[in-house]
N, C-alpha and C positions, 0 to 999 in steps of 0.2 A: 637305507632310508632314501626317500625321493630329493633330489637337489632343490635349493632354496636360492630362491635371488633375494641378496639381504640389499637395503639402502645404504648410500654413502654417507659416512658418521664419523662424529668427532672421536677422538681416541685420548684416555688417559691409561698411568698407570696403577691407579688408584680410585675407587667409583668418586672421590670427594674431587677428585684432580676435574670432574663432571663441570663443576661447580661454575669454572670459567672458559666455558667453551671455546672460545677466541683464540685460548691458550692452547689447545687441542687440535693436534695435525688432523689433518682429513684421510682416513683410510677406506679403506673397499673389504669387504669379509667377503670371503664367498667358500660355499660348500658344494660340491659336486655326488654327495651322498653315498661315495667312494672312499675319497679317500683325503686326507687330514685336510683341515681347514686352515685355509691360507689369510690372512692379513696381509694387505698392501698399500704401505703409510706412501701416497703420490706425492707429498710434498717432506721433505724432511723426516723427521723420526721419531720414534715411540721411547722408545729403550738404551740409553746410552749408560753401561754399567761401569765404574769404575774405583780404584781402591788408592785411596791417601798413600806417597810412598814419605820415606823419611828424607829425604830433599826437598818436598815439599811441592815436586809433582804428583802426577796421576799414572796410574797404570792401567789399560783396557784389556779383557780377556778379550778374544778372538770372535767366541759365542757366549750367549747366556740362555738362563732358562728362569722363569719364574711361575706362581702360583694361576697369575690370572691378569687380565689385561681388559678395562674398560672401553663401550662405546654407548654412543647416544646419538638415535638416526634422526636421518631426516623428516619419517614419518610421526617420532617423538618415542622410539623405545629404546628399550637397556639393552646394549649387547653386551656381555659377559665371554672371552674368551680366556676357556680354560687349558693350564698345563701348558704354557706357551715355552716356546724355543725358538733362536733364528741365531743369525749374525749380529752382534754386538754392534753398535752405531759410534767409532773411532771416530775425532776430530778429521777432516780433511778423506776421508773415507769416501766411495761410495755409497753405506748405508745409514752416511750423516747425512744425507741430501734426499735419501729415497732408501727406504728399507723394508723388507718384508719378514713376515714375522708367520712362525705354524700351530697351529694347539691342537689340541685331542677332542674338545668337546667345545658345542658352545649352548650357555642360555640365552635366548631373548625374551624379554618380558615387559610388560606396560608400566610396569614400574622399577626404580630403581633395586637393584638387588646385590647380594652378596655371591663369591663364589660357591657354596655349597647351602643355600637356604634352606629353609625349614619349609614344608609343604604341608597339607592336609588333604590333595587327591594327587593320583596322578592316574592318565588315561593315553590309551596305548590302543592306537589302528592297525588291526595286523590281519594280512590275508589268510584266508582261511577261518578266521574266528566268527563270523557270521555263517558261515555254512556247519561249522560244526554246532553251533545254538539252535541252529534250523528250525526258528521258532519265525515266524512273518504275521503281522495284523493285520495286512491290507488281504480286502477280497475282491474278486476278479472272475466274472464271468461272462461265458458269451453265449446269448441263447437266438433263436427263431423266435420273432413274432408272431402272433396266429396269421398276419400277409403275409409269412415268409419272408420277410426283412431280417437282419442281422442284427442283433441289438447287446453293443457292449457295455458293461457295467464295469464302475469300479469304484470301492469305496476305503475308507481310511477313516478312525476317530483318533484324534489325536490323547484321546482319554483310557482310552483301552492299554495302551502299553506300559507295562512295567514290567522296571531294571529288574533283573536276576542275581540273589546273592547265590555263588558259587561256594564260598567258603569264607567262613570265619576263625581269625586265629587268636584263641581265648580275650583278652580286652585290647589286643593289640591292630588289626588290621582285619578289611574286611576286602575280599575280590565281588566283582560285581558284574555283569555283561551288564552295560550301558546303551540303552536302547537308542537311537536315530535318524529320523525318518527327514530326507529332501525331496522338495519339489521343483521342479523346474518346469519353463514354459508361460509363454505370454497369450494373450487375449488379441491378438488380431486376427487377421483371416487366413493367415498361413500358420494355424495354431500348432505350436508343437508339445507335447504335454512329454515331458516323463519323471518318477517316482524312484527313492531311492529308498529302500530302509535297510539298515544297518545294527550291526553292535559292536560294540567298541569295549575295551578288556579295560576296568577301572578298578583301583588300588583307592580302599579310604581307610585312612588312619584315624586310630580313634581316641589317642591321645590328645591331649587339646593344645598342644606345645608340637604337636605333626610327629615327622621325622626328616632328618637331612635329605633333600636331593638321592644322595648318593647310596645313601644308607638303602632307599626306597629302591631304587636301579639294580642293585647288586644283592638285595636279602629278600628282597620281594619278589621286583620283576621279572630279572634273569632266569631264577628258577622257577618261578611261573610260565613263564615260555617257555622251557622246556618240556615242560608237563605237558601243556599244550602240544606242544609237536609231537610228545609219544601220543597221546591221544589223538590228535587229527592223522599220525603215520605219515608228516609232514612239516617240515619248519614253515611258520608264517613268514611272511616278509613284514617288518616292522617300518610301518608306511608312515606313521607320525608317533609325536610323544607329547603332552600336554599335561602341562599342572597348572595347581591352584595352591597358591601360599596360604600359611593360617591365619593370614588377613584375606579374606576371599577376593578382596578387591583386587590380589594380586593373581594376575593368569600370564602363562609363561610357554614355551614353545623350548625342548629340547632334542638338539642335533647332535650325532655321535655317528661314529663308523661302526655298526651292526652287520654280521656276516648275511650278505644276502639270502632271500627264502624264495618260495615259490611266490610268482605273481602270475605269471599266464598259463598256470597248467591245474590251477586250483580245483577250476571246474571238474576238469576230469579224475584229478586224486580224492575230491570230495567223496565219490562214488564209494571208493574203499576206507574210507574212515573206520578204524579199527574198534574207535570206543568213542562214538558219537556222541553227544551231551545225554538228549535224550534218553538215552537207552542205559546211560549211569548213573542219572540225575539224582537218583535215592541214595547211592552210594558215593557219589563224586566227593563230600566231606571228607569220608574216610582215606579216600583213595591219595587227596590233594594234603591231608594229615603226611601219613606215612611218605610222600616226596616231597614235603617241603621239612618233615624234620628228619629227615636221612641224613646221617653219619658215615664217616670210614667207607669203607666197601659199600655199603648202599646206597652211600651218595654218588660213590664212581661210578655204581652202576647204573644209575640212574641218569645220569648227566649223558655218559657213554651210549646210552643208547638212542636216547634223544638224537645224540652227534650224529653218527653211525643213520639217520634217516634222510641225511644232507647229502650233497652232493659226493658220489664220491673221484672226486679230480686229485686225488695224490696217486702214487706209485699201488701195484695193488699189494706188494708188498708190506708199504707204508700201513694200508688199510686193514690187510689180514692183522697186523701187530697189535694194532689198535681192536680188535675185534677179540683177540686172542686174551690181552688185559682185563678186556672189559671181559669177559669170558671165567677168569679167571676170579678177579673180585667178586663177581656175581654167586663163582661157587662158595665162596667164603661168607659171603651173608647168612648168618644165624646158626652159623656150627662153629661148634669146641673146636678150636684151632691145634690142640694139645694132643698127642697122639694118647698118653698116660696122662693119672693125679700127678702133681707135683712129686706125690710123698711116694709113689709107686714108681715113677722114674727116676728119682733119687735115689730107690732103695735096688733098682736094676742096677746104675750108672755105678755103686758104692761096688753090686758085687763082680762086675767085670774090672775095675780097678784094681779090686784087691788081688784078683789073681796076677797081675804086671807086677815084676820085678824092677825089669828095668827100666833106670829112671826116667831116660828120653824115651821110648817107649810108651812109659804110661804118662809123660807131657803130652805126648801127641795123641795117646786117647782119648785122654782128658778132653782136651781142647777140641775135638772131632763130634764130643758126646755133647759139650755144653750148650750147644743149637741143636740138638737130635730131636727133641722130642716137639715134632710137628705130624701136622697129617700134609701128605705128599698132595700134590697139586692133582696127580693123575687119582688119586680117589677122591678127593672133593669131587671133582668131573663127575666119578661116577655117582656120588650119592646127588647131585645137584640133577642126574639124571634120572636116580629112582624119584626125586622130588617130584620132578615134569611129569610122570608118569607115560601115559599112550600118546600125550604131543610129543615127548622126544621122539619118540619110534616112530610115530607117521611120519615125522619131516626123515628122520634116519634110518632105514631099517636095519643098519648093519652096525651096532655102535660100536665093536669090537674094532673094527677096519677102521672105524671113523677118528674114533681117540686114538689110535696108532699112529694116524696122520698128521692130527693136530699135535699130538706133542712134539713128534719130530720135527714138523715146520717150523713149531711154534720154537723149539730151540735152538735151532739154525739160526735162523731172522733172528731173535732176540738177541745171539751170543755173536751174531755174525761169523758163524764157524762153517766148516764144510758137512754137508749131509751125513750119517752115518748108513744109512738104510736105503732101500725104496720107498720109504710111505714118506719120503719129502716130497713136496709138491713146489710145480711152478703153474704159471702163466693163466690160462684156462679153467686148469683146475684148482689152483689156487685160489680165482678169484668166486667160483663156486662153493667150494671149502664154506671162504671164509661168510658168506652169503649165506651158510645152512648155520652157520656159526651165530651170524646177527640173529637170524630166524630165533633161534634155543634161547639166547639172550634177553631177546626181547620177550618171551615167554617166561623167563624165571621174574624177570622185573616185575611181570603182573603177577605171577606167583608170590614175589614180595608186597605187591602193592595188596594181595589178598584175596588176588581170584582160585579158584581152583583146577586142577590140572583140565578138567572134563570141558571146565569155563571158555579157559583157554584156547583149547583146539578148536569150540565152538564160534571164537573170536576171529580167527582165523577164515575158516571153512564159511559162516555166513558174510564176511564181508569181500571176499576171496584176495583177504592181504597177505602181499610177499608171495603171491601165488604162483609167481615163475620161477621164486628161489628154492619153494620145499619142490614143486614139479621136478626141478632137477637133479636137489638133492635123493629125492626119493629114485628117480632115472639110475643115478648115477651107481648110489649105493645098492639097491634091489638087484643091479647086474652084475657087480661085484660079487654080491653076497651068492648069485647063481652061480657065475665060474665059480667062487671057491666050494659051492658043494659042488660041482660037475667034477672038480680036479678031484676030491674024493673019494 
């Protein structure tokens, strides 16, 4: 999120503690859109916690922590800081005279509020989310007059625009692109004009009692950005956050520490956007259904792959693991986990027992057989590959070579053991690997989301996304696959 210079404000620790401001140190918030939000009480202290002992002093812990900590600036708003921790304020202490205090989140709002209130919108600026809408009002032309003058046009109605429902989730919550057009520029003779229009990603509750803050953040929005980032084939940068209580008089500003997105390369990742608005718009209900009510493996896989479109600045080790999981879950979505019926491997397990005699013997079968009946990881793979149909093979053409590698990596890395084979990989080729890995991945998600294998590759091929990871993989594997028929 972008940093915020908040005003200097009185501080209680309770919004009623408000009441006598006089009473209430002066602190400084400030948020650097990094990292935790800091409080710093300049005169005295906020927080001084301590517990009744049986002599009939006091005892101070060293630190505390509580729910939330009030303010009220100088310009006349609430500040709410939430989930707060610091050093405890001891008599004769340093942080009885001056203390600083850290929270995880903060609201400000125009009016007084609780720490987790009850809303009825909430709106969220995030880059990228106007280019993937790619819908604009304003027209703009430049023609020749019949002298041959230059003649620019530009026009704008402020009536023509309307918001976009994205999706509706049965009486509960509706998403909306939120349309917003600036002007800027003044009227004198150094006139400088320019025009902004936008849309902004809006959350309305349609309950008339809202829903919590929190509630909204974490079952709404989170997984709605993610969405969004497998669809734009990019994390937005979450550049602001704004609600409205279900008294509408109430409008509020929320700060939190959000894993950075793209902000200056948007332009150019726009280009490859894998599944534009546009081009889904009839299907996007569906598509925003089946990721917003994923379960179990679907929802890892789903999250996962979102992830997996961010930076990747861990170990590439770190990253193949994570790729190899996700990988994994994804083949598990919507097949019988069960290798056998219950009543068919029951009736195997009875007649291999029967033949054991002895009795530690048939303990240890027993107990060898009572997890047996699964389907192996290495055939999900394959079936999750007849799924993909001709997009596996064009990113791989050799799947044989290819699943011989990933298992062995993938159980090295996981077990932290030593290689058993040659088809472990490191460095280079590992991080290729794991790159034809995300490719597959990110094709069976839209396979779950409802596209069809042919869809797919089509997704791919016209937007030319992830086009340097299948170019390699296909590189890679096609030459392999040549030496082993050449050794032949």
């Amino acid at each position: 999120m972008q940093p915020y210079n908040f005003e200097p404000a009185c501080w209680a620790t309770d919004k009623d503690g408000l009441d006598n401001i006089n009473e209430c140190p002066l602190g400084l918030l400030s948020f650097d859109g990094q990292n935790a939000p800091r409080l710093n009480i300049l005169r005295g202290h906020l927080v001084s916690e301590s517990v009744p002992m049986e002599n009939g002093g006091n005892a101070f812990a060293l630190d505390f922590s509580r729910k939330s900590v009030f303010g009220y600036s100088n310009d006349n708003k609430y500040y709410v800081l939430r989930d707060v921790h610091g050093t405890n304020a001891i008599p004769f202490s340093q942080t009885f005279i001056q203390q600083k205090l850290q929270g995880e989140s903060i609201i400000v709002a125009n009016q007084r509020i609780d720490y987790n209130p009850s809303i009825s919108e909430l709106t969220v600026d995030l880059s990228g989310f106007s280019e993937w809408i790619d819908t604009h009002f304003f027209r703009e032309s430049n023609n020749l007059t019949e002298d041959g003058a230059q003649e620019l046009k530009f026009s704008y109605c402020s009536k023509e625009p309307q918001n976009i429902l994205l999706y509706k989730n049965d009486n509960d919550f509706e998403v909306h692109a939120k349309h917003f057009a600036k002007r800027l520029g003044g009227y004198n003779t150094l006139h400088e004009f320019s025009f902004k229009e936008t849309w902004r990603l809006n959350f309305k509750m349609l309950d008339s009692e809202g829903m919590p803050l929190n509630d909204a953040l974490n079952n709404l929005f989170e997984p709605f950005e993610r969405l969004l980032a497998f669809c734009m084939g990019f994390p937005g940068n979450i550049e602001e956050i704004t609600f409205t209580g279900v008294n509408p008089a109430v409008q509020g500003q929320y700060f939190d520490r959000y894993i950075p997105g793209e902000e200056n390369e948007v332009g150019r990742l726009a280009v490859n956007m894998p599944l534009p608005y546009p081009e889904i718009s009839n299907r996007f209900q569906d598509i925003a259904d089946n990721w917003m009510n994923a379960t179990g493996d679907a929802q890892t896989a789903c999250r996962t792959a979102a992830a997996l479109l961010g930076k990747w600045d861990k170990a590439i080790d770190v990253m193949f693991s994570l790729c190899a999981q996700s990988f994994e879950a994804t083949s598990r979505v919507g097949e019988n986990l069960s290798e056998l019926s219950d009543e068919e491997f029951e009736r195997r397990k009875t007649c291999v027992l029967e033949t054991i005699n002895n009795k530690t013997i048939h303990n240890w079968a027993e107990l060898k057989l009572k997890y047996a009946n699964f389907v192996s990881a290495g055939e999900l793979a394959n079936r999750l590959w007849t799924r993909l149909g001709d997009f596996a093979n064009y990113v791989v053409p050799n799947k044989k070579l290819f699943l011989r590698q990933h298992r062995e990596s993938r159980n090295t890395y996981t077990h932290m053991r030593e290689p058993n084979n040659d088809n472990f990989l490191t460095g280079s080729d590992l991080y290729w690997h794991a790159r034809a890995v995300q490719v597959l991945q990110y094709g069976a998600v839209l396979l779950y989301l409802g596209f069809q294998p042919t869809e797919i590759l089509s997704i791919f091929q016209k937007h030319n996304f992830m086009t340097s990871f299948i170019s390699k993989a296909q590189d890679i594997y096609a030459q392999v696959e040549q030496q082993d028929d050449d050794a032949k």
